[in-house]
VEXDREN-2710 file (C-alpha; in Angstrom, 1 decimal):
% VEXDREN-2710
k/r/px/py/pz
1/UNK/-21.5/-28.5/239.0
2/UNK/-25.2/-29.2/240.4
3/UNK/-24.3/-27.4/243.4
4/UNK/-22.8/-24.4/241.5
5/UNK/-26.5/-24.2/239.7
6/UNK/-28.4/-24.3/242.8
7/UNK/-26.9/-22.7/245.5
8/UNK/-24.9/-19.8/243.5
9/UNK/-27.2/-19.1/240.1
10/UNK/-30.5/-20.3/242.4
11/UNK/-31.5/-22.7/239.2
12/UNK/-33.1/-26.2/239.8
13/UNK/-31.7/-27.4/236.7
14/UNK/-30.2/-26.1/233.0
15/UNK/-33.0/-24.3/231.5
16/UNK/-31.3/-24.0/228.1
17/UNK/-31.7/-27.3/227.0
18/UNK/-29.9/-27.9/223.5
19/UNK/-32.3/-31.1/222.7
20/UNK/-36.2/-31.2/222.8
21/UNK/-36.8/-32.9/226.2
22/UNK/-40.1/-35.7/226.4
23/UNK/-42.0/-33.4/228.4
24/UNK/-42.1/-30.1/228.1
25/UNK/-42.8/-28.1/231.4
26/UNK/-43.2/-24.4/229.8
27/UNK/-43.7/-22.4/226.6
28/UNK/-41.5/-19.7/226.9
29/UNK/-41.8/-16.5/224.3
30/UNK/-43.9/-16.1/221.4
31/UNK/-47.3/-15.9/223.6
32/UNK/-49.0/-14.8/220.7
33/UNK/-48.1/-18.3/218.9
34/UNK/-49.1/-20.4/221.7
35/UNK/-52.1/-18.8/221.7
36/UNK/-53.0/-19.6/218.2
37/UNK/-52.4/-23.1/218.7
38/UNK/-54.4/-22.9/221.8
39/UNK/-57.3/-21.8/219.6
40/UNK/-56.1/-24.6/216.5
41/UNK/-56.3/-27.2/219.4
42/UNK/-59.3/-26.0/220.7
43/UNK/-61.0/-25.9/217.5
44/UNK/-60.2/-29.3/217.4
45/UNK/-61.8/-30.9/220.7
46/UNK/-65.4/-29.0/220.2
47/UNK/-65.6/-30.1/216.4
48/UNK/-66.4/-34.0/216.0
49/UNK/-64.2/-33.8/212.0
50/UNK/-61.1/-35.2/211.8
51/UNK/-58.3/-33.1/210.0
52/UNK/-54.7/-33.3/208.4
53/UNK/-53.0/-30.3/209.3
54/UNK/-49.3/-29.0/208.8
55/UNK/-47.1/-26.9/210.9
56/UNK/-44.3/-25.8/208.8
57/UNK/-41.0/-23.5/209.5
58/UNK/-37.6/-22.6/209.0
59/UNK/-34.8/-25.0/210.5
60/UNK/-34.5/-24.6/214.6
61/UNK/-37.7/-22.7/215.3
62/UNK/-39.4/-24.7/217.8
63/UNK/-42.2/-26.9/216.1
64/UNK/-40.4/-30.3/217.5
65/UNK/-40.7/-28.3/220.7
66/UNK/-44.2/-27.0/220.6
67/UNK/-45.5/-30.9/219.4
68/UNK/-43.8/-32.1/222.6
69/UNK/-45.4/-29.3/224.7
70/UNK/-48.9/-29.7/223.6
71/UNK/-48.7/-33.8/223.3
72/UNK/-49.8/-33.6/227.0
73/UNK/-49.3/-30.6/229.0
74/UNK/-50.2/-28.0/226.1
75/UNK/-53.8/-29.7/225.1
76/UNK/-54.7/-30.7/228.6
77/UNK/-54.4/-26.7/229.4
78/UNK/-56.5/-25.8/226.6
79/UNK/-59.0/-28.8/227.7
80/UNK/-59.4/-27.3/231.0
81/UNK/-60.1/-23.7/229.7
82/UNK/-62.7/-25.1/227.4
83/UNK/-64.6/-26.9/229.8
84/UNK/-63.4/-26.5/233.3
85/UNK/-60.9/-28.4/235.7
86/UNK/-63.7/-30.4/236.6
87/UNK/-64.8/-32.0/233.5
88/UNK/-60.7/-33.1/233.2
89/UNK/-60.7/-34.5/235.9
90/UNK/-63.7/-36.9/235.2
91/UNK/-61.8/-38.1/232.8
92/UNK/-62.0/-35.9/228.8
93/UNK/-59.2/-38.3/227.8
94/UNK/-57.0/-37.7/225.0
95/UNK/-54.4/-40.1/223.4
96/UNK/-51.2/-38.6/222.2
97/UNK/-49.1/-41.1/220.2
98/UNK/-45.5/-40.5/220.9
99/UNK/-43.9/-38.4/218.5
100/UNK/-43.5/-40.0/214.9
101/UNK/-40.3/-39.0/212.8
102/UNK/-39.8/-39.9/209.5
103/UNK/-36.9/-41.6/208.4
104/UNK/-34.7/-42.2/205.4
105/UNK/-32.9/-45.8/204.9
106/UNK/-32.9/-49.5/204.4
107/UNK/-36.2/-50.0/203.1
108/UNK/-37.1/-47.0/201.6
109/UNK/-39.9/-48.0/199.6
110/UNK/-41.8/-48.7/202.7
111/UNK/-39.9/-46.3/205.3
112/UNK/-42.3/-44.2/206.0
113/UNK/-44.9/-46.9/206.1
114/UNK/-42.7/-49.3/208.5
115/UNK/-41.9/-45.8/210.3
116/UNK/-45.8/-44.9/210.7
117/UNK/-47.0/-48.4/211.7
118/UNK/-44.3/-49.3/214.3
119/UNK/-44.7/-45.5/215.8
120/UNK/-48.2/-46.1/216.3
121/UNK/-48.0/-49.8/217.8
122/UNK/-45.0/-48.1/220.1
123/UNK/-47.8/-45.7/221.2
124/UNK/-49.7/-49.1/222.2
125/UNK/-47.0/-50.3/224.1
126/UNK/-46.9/-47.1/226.4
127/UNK/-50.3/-46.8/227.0
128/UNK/-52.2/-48.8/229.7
129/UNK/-55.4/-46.9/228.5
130/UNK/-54.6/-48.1/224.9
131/UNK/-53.9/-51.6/225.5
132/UNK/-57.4/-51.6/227.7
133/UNK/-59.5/-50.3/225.1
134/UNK/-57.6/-53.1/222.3
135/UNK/-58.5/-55.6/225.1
136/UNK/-62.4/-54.7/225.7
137/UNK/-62.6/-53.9/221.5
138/UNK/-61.2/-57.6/220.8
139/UNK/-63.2/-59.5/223.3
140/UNK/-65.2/-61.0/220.4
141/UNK/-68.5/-59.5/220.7
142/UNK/-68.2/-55.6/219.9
143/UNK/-70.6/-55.0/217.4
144/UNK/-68.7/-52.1/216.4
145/UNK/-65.1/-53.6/215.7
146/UNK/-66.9/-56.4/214.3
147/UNK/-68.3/-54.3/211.7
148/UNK/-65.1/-52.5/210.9
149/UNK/-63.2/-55.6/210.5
150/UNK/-65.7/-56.7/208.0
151/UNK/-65.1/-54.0/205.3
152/UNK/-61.5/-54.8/205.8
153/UNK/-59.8/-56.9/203.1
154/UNK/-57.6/-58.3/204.9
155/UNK/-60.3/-60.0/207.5
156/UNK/-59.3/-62.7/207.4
157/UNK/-55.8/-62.0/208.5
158/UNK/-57.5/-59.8/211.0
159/UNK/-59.9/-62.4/212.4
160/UNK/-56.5/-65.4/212.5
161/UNK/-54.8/-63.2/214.3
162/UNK/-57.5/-62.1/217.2
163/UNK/-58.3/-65.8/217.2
164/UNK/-54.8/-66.4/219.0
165/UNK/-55.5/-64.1/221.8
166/UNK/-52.6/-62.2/222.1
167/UNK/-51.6/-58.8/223.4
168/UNK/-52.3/-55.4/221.5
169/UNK/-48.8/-55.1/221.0
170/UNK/-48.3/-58.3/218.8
171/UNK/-51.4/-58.2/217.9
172/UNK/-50.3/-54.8/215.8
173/UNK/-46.9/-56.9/215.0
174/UNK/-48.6/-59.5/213.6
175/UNK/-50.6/-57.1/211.3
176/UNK/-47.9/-55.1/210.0
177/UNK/-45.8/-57.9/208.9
178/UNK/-49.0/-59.4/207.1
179/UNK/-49.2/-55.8/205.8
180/UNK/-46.0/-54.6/204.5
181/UNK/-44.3/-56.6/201.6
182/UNK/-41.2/-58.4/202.6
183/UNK/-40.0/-58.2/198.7
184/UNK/-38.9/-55.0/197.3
185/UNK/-40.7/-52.8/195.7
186/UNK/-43.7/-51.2/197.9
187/UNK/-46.5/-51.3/195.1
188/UNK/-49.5/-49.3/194.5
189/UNK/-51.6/-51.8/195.4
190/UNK/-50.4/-52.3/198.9
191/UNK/-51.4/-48.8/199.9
192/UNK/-55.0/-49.4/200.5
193/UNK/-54.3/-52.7/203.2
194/UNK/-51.9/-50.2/204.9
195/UNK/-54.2/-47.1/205.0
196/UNK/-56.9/-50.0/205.9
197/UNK/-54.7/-51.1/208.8
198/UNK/-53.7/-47.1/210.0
199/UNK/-57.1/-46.1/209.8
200/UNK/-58.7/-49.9/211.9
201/UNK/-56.8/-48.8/214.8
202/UNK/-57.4/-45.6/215.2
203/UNK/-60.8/-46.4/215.1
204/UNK/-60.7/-48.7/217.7
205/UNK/-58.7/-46.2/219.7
206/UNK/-61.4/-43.5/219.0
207/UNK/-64.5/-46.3/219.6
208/UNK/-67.8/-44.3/220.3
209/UNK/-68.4/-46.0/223.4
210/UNK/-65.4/-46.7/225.1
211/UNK/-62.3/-45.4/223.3
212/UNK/-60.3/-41.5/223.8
213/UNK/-62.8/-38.7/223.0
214/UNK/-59.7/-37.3/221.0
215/UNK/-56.5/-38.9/219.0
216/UNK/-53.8/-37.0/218.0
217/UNK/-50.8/-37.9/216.0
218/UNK/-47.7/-36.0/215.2
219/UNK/-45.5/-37.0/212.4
220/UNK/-42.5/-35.0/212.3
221/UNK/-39.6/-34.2/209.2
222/UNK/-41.9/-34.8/206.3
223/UNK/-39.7/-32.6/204.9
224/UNK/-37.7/-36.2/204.4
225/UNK/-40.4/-37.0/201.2
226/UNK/-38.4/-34.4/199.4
227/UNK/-35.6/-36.5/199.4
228/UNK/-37.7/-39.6/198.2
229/UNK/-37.7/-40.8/194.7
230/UNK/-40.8/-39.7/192.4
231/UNK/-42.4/-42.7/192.9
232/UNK/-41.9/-43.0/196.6
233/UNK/-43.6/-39.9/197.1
234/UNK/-46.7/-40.0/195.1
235/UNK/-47.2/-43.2/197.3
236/UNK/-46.7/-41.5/199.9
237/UNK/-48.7/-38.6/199.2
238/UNK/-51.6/-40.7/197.9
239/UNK/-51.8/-42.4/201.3
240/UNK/-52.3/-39.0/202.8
241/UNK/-54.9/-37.8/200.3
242/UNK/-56.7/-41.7/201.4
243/UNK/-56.7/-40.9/204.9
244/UNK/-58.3/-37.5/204.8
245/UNK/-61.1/-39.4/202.7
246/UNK/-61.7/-42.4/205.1
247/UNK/-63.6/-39.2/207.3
248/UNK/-62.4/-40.7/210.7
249/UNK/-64.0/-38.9/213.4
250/UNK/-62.1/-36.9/216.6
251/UNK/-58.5/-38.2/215.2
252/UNK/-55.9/-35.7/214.4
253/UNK/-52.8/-36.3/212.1
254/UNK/-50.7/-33.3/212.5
255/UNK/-47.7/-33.2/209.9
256/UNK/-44.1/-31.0/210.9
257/UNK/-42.4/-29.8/208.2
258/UNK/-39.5/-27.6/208.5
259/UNK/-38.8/-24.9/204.9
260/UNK/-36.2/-24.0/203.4
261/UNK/-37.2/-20.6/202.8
262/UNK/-40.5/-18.9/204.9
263/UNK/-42.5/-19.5/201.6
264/UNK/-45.4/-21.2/202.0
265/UNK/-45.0/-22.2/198.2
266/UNK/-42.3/-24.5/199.2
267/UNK/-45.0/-27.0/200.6
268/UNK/-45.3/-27.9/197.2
269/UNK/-42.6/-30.2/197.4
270/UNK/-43.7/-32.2/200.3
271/UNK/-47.4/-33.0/199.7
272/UNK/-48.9/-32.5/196.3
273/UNK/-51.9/-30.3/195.0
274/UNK/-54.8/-33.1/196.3
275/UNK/-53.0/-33.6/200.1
276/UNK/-53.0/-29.7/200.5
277/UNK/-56.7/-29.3/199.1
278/UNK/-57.8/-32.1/202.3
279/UNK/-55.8/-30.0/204.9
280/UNK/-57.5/-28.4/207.5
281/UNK/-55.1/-26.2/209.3
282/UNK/-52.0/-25.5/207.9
283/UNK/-49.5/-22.8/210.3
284/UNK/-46.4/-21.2/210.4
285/UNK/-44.6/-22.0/213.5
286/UNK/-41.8/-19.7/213.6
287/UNK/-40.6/-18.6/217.2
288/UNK/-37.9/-16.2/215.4
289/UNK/-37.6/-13.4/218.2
290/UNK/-36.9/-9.8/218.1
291/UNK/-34.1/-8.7/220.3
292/UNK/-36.7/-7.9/223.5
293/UNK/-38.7/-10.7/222.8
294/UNK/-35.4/-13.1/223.4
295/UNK/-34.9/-11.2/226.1
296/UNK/-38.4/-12.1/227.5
297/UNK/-37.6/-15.7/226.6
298/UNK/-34.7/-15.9/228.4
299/UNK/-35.9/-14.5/231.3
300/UNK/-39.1/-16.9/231.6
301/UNK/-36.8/-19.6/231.5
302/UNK/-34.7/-18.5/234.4
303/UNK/-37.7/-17.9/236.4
304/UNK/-39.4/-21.3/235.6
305/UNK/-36.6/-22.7/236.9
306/UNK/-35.9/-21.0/239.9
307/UNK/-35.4/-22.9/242.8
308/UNK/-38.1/-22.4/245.0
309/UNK/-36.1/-20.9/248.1
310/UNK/-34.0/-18.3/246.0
311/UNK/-33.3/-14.9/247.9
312/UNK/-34.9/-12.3/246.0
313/UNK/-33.3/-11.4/242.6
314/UNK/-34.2/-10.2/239.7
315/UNK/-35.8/-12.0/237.2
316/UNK/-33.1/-12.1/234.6
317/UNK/-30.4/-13.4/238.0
318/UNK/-27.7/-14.1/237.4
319/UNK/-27.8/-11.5/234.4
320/UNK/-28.7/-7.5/234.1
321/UNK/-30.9/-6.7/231.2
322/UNK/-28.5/-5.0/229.3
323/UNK/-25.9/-8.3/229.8
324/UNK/-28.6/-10.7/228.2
325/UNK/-29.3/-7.7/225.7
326/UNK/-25.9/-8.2/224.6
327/UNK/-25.5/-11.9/224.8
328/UNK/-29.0/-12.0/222.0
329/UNK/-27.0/-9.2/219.5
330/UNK/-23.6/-9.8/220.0
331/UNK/-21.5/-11.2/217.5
332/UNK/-21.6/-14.7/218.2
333/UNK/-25.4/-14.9/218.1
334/UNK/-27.0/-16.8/215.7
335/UNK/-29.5/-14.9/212.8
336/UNK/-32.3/-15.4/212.5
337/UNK/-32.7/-15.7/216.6
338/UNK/-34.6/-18.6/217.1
339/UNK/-35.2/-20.3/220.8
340/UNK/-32.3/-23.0/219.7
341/UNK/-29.9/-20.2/218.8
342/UNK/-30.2/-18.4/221.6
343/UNK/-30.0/-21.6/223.9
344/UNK/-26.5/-22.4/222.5
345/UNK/-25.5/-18.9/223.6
346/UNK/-26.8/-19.2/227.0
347/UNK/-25.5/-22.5/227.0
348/UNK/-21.7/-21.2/226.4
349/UNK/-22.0/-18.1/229.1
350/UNK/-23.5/-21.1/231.5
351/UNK/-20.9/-23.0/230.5
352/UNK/-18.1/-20.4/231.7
353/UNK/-19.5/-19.4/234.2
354/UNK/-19.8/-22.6/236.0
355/UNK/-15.8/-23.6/234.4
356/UNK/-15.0/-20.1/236.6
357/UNK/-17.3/-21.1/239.8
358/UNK/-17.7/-17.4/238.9
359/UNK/-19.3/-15.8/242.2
360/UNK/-22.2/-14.2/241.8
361/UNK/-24.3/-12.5/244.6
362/UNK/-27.9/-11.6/244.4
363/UNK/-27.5/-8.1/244.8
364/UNK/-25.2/-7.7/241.9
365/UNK/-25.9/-9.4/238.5
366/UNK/-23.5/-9.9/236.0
367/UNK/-23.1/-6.4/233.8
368/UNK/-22.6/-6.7/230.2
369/UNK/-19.2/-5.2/230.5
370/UNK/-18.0/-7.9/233.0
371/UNK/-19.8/-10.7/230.3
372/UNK/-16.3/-10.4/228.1
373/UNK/-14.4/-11.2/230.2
374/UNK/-15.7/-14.7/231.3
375/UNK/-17.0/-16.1/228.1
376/UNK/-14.4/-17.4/225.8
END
């Protein structure tokens, strides 16, 4: 099968992926999106303020993609247009937690809150850079950190817990079981020791001296706090609103909400009247294509990942234009064409192709007449 790939369709590896990889190595289509979150993003790393932004869309079209793409490879572009390879290079450090979904179950009056705070210490974990500037901030005599623990209410839980020298990762353990309420229900007045918690560490992450000159958090399928109860929600909502108003500098919580309908209106059952009034960017990420812009999709895919020693072919090899034409309008295409529709497509023409061992040759792609008679 690998073989098939690389010696007869000259392709490294699948580019039609059905799942968002980790790591993102292109952005394929749509450059006039990309470019408006290269400006969003860029926005963001010249401005000191912190925001709470949303980027909202119909079901399939690429915002789980595009928060994968620019939690490394997609900001560190737009950090080296803004100030030069050189200045990267010397070390304009950024902190990407890993992607945060939101989930529905078992506890659900603290979910999201048990979801949020273990994402976040998971971050930790990953991080060498992370766990160094926990280490340095928690050496005892930070003035900074010292101060900030001070305003906390919980302290003294704070202070017991740094006294027993342990690493960032249980150290964040520790305070989110002293945080969260092992007895049901989640109360109002347990929101502020969370939000106190949430907004400790990404201070410490963000320290003025030491810490990333920019934090950025996704959280993705808020469109989950639909299906919370009322009371669940306002909680949940209220905690947003809290954030916004705790000002923490160069940290960005960036919220992925997929629609119903392409309404902005429908935020309105998400996040209520005060959350929208604190957000700072809010988006539409829709990578819904017209028929020659999945076309061009398509065809920067298959040239990303082109082997490096392919013969010369066209771009769209092992396809003519008017075959992947046809495979984006034919009947079994999806509507409205979004990058995941037309990846199952390509996927099931792969698919038969490679079931086949069908044998292409670089001088004669496949015609969109031949196309019938492969694919089932």
């Amino acid at each position: 099968m690998a073989n098939y790939l690389t010696e007869v369709l000259f392709l490294r590896e699948d580019p039609f992926k059905i799942g968002v990889p980790k790591e993102p190595e292109v952005w394929a289509g749509s450059p006039e999106i990309k470019n408006g979150l290269d400006k969003m993003i860029g926005n963001m790393l010249v401005s000191e303020a912190a925001t709470l932004d949303v980027l909202w869309g119909v079901l399939g079209t690429g915002k789980t993609y595009s928060a994968h793409y620019f939690h490394h490879k997609g900001i560190e572009e737009v950090v080296e247009e803004l100030t030069g390879r050189e200045v990267l290079e010397k070390g304009f450090d950024f902190f990407c937690f890993p992607n945060i979904t939101t989930t529905i179950g078992g506890r659900r009056d603290i979910q999201f809150f048990d979801t949020l705070l273990n994402g976040v210490g998971l971050g930790l974990i990953r991080s060498k850079r992370a766990q160094e500037i926990f280490e340095r901030a928690f050496s005892g005599d930070d003035s900074y950190v010292n101060s900030q623990i001070e305003n906390l209410v919980l302290s003294n839980q704070f202070r017991q817990v740094l006294e027993q020298n342990i690493a960032p990762s249980s150290f964040f353990q520790s305070i989110s079981e002293s945080v969260l309420p092992s007895d049901p229900p989640l109360s109002l007045t347990r929101v502020p020791y969370i939000l106190e918690t949430f907004v400790f560490i990404l201070k410490v992450l963000s320290h003025p001296e030491y810490g990333f000159k920019r934090v950025f958090l996704w959280i993705d399928e808020v469109e989950k706090f639909e299906q919370m109860p009322r009371v669940e929600w306002q909680i949940n909502n209220n905690f947003l609103r809290d954030y916004v108003d705790s000002l923490l500098e160069r940290v960005h919580v960036i919220l992925l909400l997929t629609t119903i309908r392409r309404e902005i209106e429908s935020l309105k059952a998400y996040l209520d009247d005060p959350v929208q009034k604190r957000l700072t960017y809010v988006r539409e990420l829709s990578l819904i294509f017209e028929q020659k812009d999945a076309v061009r999709y398509v065809e920067e895919l298959l040239k990303h990942y082109r082997v490096e020693d392919a013969p010369d072919v066209v771009s769209l090899f092992p396809f003519s234009r008017k075959c992947i034409q046809k495979i984006v309008s034919g009947d079994g295409a999806y509507e409205p064409l979004t990058p995941r529709a037309i990846n199952i497509e390509m996927q099931k023409v792969l698919a038969s192709l490679r079931r086949e061992a069908y044998p292409v040759k670089p001088g004669t792609p496949i015609t969109s007449e031949k196309l019938e008679s492969i694919v089932i």
